[in-house]
N, C-alpha and C positions, 0 to 999 in steps of 0.2 A: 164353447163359450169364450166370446172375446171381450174380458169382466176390464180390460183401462179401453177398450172403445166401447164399450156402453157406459162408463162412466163418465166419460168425454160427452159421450152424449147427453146422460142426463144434467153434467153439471153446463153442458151450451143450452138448455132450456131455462136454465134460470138466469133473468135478467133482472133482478134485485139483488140489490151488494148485502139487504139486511136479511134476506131468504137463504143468499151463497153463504152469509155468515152464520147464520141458526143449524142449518145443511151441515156444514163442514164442524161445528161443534157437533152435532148427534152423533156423525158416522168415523171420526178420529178422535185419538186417547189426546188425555194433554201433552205426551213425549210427541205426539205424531204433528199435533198443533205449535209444538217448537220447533219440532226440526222444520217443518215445511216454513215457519216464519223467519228463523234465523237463514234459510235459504235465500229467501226472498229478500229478506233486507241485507246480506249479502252480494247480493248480486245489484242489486243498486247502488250499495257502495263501492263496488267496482265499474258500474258503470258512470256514478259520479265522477271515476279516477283514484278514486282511493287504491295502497297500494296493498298487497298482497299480504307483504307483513306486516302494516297497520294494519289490516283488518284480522288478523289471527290473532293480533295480540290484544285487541278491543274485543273479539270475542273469544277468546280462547279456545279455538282451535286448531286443527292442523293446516298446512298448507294444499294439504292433498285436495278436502271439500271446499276448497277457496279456488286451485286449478282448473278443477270440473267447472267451476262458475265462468270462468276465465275463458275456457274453450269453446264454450256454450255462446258469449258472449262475441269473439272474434267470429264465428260464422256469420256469414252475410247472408244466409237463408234461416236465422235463428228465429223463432217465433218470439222468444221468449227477450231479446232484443227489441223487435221492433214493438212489443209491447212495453218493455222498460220506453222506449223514445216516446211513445203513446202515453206513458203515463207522465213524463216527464212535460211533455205539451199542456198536457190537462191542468197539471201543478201549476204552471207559470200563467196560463191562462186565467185559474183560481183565484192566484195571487196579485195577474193586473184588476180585479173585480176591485178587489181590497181597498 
């Protein structure tokens, strides 16, 4: 059983952010629900440009889960890149509505 490619799977079936959110509260503890959101909004304060050691000191942690973000982010085939830029598009788009 290949239990992160069928979960890949299931969670590409769901196209509601309020389904992905119900979803991901049922099947992770609240530690799991931190760590994956401090991740995330991590990595977009680096991709803002934030630096390193602001952001360890803003959340208290190490530099080492800040590097992994880092490395993740300079790859030019990073998924998780071109989605921060995607989300960033969206953002500003939002914001000319306003």
């Amino acid at each position: 059983m290949n239990t992160p490619f069928e979960l890949a799977q299931v969670l590409a079936r769901i196209d509601d952010p309020a389904l992905m959110a119900r979803f991901l509260e049922e099947i992770l503890t609240p530690s799991e629900k931190k760590d994956i959101s401090l991740r995330w909004q991590l990595l977009k304060d680096l991709h803002a440009g934030k630096t390193q050691r602001d952001i360890a000191a803003e959340y208290r942690i190490s530099l080492c889960k800040i590097t992994r973000g880092s490395k993740i982010l300079k790859d030019d085939k990073s998924v998780t890149r071109k989605l921060l830029q995607g989300h960033e598009k969206k953002g500003e788009k939002q914001n000319e509505k306003k």
